[in-house]
C-alpha positions as CSV (number, residue, x, y, z in Angstrom):
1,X,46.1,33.6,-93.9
2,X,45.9,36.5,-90.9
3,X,49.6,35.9,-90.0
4,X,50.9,35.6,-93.2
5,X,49.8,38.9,-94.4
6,X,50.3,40.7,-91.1
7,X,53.2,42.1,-92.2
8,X,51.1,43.9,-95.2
9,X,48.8,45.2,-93.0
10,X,51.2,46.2,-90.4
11,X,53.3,48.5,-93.5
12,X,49.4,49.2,-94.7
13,X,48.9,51.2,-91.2
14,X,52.7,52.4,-90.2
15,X,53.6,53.6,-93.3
16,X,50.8,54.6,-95.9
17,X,51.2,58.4,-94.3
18,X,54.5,59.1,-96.8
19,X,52.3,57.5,-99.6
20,X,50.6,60.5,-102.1
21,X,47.1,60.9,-101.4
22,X,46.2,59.3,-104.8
23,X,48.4,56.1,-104.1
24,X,47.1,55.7,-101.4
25,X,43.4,56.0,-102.3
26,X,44.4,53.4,-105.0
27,X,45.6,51.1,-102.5
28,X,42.8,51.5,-100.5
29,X,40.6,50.7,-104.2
30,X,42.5,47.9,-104.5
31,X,42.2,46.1,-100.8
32,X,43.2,42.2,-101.7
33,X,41.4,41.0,-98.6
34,X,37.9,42.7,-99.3
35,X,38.6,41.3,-103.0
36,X,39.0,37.7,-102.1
37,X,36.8,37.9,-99.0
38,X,33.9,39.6,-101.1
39,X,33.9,37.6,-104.3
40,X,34.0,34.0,-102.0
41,X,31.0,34.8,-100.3
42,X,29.1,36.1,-103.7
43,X,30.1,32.3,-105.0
44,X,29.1,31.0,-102.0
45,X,25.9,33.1,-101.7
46,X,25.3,32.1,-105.6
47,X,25.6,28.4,-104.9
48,X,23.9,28.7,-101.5
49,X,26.9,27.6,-99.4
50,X,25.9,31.2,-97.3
51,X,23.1,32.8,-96.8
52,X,24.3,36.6,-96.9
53,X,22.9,39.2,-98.8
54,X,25.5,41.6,-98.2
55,X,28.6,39.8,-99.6
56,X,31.0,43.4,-99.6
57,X,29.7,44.0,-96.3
58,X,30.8,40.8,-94.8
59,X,34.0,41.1,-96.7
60,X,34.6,44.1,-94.9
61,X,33.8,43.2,-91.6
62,X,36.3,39.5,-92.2
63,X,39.3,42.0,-93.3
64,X,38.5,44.5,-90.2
65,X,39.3,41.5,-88.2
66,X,42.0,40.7,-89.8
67,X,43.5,44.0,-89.5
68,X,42.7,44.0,-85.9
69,X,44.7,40.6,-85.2
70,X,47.5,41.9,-86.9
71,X,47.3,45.2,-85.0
72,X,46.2,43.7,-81.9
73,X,47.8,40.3,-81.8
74,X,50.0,41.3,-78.8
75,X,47.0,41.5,-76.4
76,X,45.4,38.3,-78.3
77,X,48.2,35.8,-78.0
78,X,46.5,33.6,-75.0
79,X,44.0,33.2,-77.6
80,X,44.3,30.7,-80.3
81,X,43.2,31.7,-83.8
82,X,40.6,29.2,-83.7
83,X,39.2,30.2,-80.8
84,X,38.8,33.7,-82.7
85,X,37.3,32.6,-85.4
86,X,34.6,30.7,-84.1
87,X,34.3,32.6,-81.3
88,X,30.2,32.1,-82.0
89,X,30.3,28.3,-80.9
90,X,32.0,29.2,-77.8
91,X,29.4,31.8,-76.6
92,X,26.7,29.1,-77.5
93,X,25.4,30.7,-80.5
C-alpha cells in the first residue's frame, strides 16, 4: 500500500504550497490514510483484534511512517518493507 500511494504523498509534500490555504486545509481534513488507518483499528479495537485505546492516534503515527518511506525511501532501500514493519520482532520486543 506505501509504494502505491507514494506518489500521493510525494505531490502531498512538493506541491500543496500553490494550493489555497483553504484547499489545502481540506486536504489535510480529508487525509485517506488517517481515515482508513483510524477506522481499522476502531473495528479492530471494537472486536478486540487490538488492544489500543487511541485508534486516531495510532492512525496518525501508521501514515507518519508512511509518509516517511515515501519521503525517505532513498536512504531505506537496503531495507525490505518487511523488515520495516515489524521492525519490533527484530529488536526482540
Amino acid at each position: 500500500m506505501v509504494d502505491r500511494f507514494q506518489e500521493y504523498t510525494l505531490f502531498t509534500y512538493r506541491d500543496s504550497i500553490y494550493l489555497k490555504k483553504q484547499d489545502l486545509i481540506s486536504l489535510i481534513e480529508q487525509d485517506f490514510f488517517i481515515q482508513t488507518f483510524t477506522s481499522i483499528f476502531e473495528k479492530g479495537a471494537e472486536n478486540g483484534v487490538f488492544r489500543t485505546q487511541q485508534p486516531e492516534f495510532v492512525g496518525n503515527l501508521l501514515t507518519i511512517m508512511d509518509h516517511t518511506w515515501a519521503l525517505k525511501c532513498y536512504n531505506l532501500k537496503k531495507y525490505s518493507l518487511y523488515l520495516l514493519l515489524n521492525i519490533n520482532s527484530f529488536l526482540g520486543k
